[in-house]
Residue, then its C-alpha position, 0 to 999 in steps of 0.5 A: x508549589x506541586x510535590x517534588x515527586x510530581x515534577x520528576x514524574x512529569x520530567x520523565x514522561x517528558x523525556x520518555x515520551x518522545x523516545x518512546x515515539x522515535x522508537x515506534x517510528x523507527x521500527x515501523x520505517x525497519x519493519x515496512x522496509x523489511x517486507x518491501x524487500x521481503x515481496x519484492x523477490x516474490x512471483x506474486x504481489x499486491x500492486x496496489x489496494x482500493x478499500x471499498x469499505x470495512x470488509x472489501x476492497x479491490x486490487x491489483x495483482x501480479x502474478x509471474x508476468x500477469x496483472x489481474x484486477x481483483x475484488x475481495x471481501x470476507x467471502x473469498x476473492x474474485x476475478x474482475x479481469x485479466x489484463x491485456x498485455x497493452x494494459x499491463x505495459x501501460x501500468x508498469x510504465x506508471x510504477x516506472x514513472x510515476x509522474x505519469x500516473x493518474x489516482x488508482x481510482x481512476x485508472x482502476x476504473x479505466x483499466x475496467x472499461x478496457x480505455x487505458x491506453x498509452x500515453 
């Protein structure tokens, strides 16, 4: 037979262990909701992020009414390009729907090569 004292640690790990979980869940839905609000109002977002590796990824940015794709790494960040207003359309109909959208892979190297068209 175990200790009474170990049962009752055991039985209060149970218990404060899953509350300690539920906690953490819901303060990260809180906290993710919170900044989705927070750079939904803003003149300038991160649309969507591709991680290259460890210290770079590529994204896509709006900026007021402009879509840019850009590569950052620890050494800054740079323009790949600009897109055109038929790319930018494209992409905010696929945000809209996003049954129509493909991975971001993808279109980000369709909208590279300039071949993202309409559907």
């Amino acid at each position: 037979p175990m200790p009474p004292n170990i049962v009752g640690q055991i039985i209060k790990l149970l218990i404060a262990l899953p509350l300690v979980i539920l906690l953490a869940y819901v303060s990260l839905r809180l906290t993710s909701k919170y900044f989705y609000f927070q750079n939904h109002n803003k003149k300038m977002q991160v649309i969507e992020r591709l991680s290259v590796n460890n210290k770079s990824s590529i994204c896509i940015v709006k900026i007021l009414d402009d879509y840019m794709v850009v590569g950052i790494s620890e050494n800054g960040f740079d323009l790949i390009k600009t897109l055109d207003d038929d790319e930018a359309e494209t992409l905010e109909m696929q945000y809209e729907d996003p049954s129509k959208s493909g991975s971001f892979t993808n279109n980000l190297k369709k909208l590279i090569k300039g071949k993202l068209k309409h559907d």
